[in-house]
Each structure stands twice: as C-alpha cells, then as structure tokens.
BAFI-3210 file (N, C-alpha, C; in Angstrom, 3 decimals, decimal comma, padded with zeros to 6 digits):
// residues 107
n [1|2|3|4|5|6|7|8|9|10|11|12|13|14|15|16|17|18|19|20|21|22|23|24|25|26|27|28|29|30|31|32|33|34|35|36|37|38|39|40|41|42|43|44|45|46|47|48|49|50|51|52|53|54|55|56|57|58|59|60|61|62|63|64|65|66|67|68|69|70|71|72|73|74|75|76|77|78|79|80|81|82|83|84|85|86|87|88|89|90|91|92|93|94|95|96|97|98|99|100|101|102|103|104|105|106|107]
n.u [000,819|001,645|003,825|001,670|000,563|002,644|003,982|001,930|001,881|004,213|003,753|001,685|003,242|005,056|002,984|002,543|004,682|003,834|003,408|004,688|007,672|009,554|010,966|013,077|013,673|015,007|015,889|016,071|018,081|017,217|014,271|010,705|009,780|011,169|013,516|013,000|010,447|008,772|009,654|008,650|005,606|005,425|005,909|003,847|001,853|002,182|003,012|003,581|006,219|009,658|010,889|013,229|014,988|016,863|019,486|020,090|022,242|022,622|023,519|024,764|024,789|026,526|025,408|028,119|029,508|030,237|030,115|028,652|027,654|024,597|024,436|022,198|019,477|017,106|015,034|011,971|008,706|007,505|009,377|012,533|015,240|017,718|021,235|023,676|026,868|029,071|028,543|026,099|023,472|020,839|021,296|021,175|019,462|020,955|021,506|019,862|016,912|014,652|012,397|012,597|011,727|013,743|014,099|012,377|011,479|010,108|007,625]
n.v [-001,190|001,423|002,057|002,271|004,754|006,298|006,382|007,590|009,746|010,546|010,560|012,747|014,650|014,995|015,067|017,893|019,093|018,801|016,940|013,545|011,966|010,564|010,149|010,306|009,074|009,351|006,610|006,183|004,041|002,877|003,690|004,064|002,210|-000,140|-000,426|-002,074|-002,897|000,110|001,080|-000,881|-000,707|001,643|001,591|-000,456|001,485|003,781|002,852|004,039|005,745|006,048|005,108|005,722|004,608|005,618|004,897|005,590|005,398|004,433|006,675|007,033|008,170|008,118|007,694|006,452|007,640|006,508|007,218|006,244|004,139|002,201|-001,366|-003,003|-005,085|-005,851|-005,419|-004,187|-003,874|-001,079|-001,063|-001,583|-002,729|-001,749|-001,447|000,197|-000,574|-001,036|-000,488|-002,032|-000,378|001,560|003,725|007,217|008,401|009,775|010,058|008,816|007,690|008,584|009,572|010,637|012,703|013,260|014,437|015,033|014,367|015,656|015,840]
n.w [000,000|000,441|-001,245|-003,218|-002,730|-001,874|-005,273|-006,409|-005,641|-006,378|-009,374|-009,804|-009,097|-011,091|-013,371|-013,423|-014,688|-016,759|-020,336|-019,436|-020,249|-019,053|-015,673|-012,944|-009,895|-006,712|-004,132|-001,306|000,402|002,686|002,562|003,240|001,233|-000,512|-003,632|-005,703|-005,381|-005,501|-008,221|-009,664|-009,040|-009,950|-012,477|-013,521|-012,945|-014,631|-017,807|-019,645|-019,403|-018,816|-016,459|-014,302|-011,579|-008,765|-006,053|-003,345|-000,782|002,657|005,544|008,873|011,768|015,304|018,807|019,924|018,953|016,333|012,193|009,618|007,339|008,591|009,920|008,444|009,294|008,282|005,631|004,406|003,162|004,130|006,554|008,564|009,682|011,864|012,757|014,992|013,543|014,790|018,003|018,210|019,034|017,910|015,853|014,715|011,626|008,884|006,181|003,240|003,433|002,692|000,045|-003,666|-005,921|-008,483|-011,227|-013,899|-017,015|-020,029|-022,641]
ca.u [000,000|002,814|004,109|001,079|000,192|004,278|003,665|000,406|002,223|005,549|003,219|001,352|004,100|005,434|002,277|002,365|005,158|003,610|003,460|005,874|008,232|010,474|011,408|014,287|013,381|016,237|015,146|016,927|018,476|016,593|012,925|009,754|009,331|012,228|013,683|012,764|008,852|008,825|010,271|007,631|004,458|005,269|006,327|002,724|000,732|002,534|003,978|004,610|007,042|010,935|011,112|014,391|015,618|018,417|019,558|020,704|023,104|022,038|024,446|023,936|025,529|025,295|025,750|029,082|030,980|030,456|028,931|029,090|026,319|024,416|024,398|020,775|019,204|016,058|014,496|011,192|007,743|006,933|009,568|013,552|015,436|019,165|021,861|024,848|028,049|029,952|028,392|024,761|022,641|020,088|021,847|020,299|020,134|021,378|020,611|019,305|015,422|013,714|012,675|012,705|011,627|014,978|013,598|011,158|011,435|008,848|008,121]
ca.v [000,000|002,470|002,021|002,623|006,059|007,101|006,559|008,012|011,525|011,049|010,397|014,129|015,736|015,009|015,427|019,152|019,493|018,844|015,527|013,237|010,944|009,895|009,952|009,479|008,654|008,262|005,759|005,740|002,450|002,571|004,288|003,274|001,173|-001,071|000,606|-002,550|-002,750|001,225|001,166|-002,035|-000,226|002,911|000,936|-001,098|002,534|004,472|002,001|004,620|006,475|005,772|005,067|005,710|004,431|005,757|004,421|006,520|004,518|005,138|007,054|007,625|008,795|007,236|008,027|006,109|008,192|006,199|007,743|005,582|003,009|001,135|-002,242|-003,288|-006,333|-006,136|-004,252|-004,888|-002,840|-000,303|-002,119|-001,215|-002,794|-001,282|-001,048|000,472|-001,706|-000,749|-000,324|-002,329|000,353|002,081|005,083|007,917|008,349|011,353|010,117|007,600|007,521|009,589|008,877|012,199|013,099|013,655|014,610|015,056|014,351|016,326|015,836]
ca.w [000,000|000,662|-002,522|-004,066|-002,242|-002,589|-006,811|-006,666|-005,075|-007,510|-010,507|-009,829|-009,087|-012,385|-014,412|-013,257|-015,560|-018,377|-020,584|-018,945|-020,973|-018,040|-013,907|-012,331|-008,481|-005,565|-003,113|-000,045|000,925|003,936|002,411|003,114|000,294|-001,618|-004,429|-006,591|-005,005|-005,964|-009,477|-010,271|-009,009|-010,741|-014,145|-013,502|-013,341|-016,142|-018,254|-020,882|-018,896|-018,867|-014,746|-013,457|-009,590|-008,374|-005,397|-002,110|000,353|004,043|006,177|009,997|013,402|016,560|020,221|020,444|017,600|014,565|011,482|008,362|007,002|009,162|009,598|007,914|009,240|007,687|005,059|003,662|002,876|005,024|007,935|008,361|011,425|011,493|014,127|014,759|013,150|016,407|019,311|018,507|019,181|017,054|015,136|013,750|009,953|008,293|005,041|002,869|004,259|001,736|-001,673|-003,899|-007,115|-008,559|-012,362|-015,004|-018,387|-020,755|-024,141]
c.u [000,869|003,234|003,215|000,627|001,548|004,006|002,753|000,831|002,888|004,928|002,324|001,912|004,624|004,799|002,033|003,232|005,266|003,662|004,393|006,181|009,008|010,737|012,144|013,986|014,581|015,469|016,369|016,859|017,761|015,010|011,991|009,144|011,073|011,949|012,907|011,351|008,303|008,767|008,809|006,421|004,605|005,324|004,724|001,336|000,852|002,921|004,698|005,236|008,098|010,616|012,467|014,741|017,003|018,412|020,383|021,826|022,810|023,167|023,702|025,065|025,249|026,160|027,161|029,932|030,880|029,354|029,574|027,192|026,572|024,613|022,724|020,494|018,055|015,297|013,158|009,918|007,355|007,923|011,121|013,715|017,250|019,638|022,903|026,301|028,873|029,946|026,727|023,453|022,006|020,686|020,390|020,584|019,772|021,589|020,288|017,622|014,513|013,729|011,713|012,728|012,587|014,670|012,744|011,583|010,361|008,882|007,570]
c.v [001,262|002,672|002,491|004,637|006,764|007,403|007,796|009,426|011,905|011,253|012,039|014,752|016,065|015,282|017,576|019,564|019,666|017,370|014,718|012,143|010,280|010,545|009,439|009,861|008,415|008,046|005,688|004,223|001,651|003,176|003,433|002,213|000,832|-000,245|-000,512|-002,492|-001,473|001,006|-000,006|-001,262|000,955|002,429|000,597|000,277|003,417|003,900|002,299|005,831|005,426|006,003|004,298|005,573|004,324|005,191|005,153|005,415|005,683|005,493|007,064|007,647|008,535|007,885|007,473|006,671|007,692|006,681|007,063|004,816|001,974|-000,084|-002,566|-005,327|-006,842|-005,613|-004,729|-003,905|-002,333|-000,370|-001,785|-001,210|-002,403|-001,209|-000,193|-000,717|-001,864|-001,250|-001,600|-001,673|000,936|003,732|005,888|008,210|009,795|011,449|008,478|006,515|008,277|009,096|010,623|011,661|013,755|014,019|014,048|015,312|014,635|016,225|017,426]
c.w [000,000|-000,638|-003,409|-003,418|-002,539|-004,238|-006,697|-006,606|-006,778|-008,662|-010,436|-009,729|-010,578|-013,482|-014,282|-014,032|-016,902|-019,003|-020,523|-019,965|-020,076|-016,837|-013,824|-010,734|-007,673|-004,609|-002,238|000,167|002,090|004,365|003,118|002,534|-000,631|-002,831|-005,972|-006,809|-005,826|-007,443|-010,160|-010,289|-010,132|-012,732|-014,584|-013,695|-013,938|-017,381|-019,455|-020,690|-018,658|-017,075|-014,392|-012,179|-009,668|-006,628|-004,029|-000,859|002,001|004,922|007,941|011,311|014,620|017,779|020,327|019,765|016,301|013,728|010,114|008,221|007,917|008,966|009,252|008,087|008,876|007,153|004,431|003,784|003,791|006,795|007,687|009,561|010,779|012,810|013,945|014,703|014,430|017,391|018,954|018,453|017,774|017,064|014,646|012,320|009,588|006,876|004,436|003,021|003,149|000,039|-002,152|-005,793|-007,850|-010,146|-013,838|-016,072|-019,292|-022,023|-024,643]
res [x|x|x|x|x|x|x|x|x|x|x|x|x|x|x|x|x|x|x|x|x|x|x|x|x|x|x|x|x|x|x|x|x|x|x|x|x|x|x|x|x|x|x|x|x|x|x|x|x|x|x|x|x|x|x|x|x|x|x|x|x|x|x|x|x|x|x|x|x|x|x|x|x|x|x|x|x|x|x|x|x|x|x|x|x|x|x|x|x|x|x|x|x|x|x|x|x|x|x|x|x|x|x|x|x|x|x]
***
C-alpha cells in the first residue's frame, strides 16, 4: 500500500510538468518502500514512462561516535530494522530515508 500512495504523489508531481516521458526517483536504501517494489508499481501505473531508480546509500551517526552506514538487518515494505556496526545500538540516519523526485522528463 505504501508504494502505491508514494507513486500516486511522484506520478502528480510530475504530471504538473507537463506531458511526462520519463522519472528518475532516488530511493533511499533505507525508504519506506524497496527501491525494486517502488520502481515495479510505478512501471505497472505508467507504463509509458521511462522510470528511473536511483539508489541513495544510508548514512547515519550514533551516540558512540560512529557515522558511516548502518548495519541493515532487515528491510522490507513499510519495515527497516538497522543497528549500529559498532556499538549495537540504534543510530540515527542522516541520510538515505527519503525517496525524492529527482527529475522530469517532458516531451
């Protein structure tokens, strides 16, 4: 369902620019929705748009000093369990969480 309400935004945002020929999408490594899940739905409700996923790598900073990419132990729709590689603990992420309308292609 996520997936389909995320499209549903990216797909208006883009028709505001006029008649779209192609999207290029970055999906954080660590979004709400899988970059492959994403990229499928949106293919499945435009299918005559060029749909581009780019792919964000998740960074993040944690209470014990380390700031690099988490360790990811489970990613899946709507669901993202991560620790810190280090220490264990749950880091905060400072990027890689957001999925962004990164451009519109118009004919």
């Amino acid at each position: 369902m996520h997936d389909t309400l995320i499209s549903h935004d990216i797909i208006g945002t883009a028709k505001k620019k006029g008649h779209v020929r192609a999207i290029t999408v970055e999906v954080g490594e660590l979004g709400h929705v899988p970059a492959d899940e994403l990229k499928e739905t949106l293919i499945r409700m435009v299918p005559e748009w060029d749909v581009r996923i780019e792919t964000k790598k998740a960074n993040s900073k944690c209470a014990c000093g380390y700031q690099g990419s988490p360790k990811i132990l489970e990613h899946s729709h709507g669901h993202a369990v991560y620790v810190c590689p280090e220490c264990g603990d749950v880091p905060q992420l400072t990027e890689g969480a957001d999925i962004v309308l990164k451009e519109v292609e118009i004919e």
